[in-house]
C-alpha positions in Angstrom: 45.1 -64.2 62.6 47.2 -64.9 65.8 47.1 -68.5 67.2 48.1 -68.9 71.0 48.9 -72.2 71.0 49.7 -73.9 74.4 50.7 -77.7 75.1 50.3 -79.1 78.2 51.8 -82.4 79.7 50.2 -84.7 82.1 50.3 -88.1 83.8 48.2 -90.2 82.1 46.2 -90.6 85.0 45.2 -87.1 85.3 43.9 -87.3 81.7 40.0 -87.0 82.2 39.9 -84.0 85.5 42.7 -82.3 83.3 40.5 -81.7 80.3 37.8 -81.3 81.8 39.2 -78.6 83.8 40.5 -76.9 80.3 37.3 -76.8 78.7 35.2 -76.2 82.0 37.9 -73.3 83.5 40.8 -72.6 80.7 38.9 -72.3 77.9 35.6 -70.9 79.0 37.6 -68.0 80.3 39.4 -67.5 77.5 36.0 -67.7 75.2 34.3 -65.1 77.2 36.7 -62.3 76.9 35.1 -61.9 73.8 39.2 -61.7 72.4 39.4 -65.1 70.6 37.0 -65.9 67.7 37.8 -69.9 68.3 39.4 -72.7 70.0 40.8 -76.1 69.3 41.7 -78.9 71.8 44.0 -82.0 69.9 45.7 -85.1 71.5 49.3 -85.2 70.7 49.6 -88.5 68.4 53.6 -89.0 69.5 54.5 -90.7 73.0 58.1 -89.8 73.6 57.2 -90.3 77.3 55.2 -93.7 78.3 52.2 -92.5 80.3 52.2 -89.3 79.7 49.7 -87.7 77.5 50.0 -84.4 75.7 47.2 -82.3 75.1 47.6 -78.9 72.5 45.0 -76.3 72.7 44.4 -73.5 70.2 42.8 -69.9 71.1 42.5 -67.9 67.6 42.4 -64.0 67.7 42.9 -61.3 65.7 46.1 -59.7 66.7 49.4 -60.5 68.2 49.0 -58.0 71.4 45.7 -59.2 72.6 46.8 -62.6 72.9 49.8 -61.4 74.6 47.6 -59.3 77.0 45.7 -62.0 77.7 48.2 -64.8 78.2 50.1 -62.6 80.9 47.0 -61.1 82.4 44.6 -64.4 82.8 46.2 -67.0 81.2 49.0 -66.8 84.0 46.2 -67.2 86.7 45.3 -70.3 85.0 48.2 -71.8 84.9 48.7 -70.7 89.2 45.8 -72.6 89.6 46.7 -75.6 87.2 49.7 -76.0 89.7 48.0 -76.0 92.7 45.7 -78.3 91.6 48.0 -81.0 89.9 51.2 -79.6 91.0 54.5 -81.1 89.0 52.1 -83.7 87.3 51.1 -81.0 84.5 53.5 -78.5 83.0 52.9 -76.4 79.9 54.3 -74.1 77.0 52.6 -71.6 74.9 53.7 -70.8 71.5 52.4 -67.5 69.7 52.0 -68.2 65.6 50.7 -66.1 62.9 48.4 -68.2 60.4 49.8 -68.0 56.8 
């Protein structure tokens, strides 16, 4: 099982439009590719940064290329409009991992 595993970084203030604009746009079109078998969305718990908040969102699928495919085909067209929409006040890194 491949996990894409992206974190994203906000101003506290943007908290509440951020996520719902990941599970209203990011994650329903990840879901309806049909490519990833689940999702998780988990607060970071450390604060290195006061009022910023840290969000980490999981897409499960079953191999290492479609999530690749995805994550440069659509997943980049996300994240185009993430930053027109909240600009420098979200950024974002995806990590690919292999469950053991």
């Amino acid at each position: 099982m491949t996990i894409i595993n992206t974190t994203f970084a906000l101003e506290e203030n943007e908290f509440e439009s951020f996520l719902k604009w990941l599970n209203e746009v990011y994650i329903k079109a990840a879901m309806t590719t049909g490519l990833f078998t689940s999702f998780r969305i988990a607060k970071v718990l450390t604060d290195d940064q006061p009022q910023v908040v840290s969000i980490a969102c999981e897409l499960r699928c079953e191999s290492l290329s479609e999530g690749v495919r995805w994550h440069q085909d659509t997943a980049s067209l996300l994240y185009r409009h993430m930053a027109e929409q909240w600009g420098d006040n979200v950024v974002h890194f995806t990590t690919f991992l292999k469950e053991l």
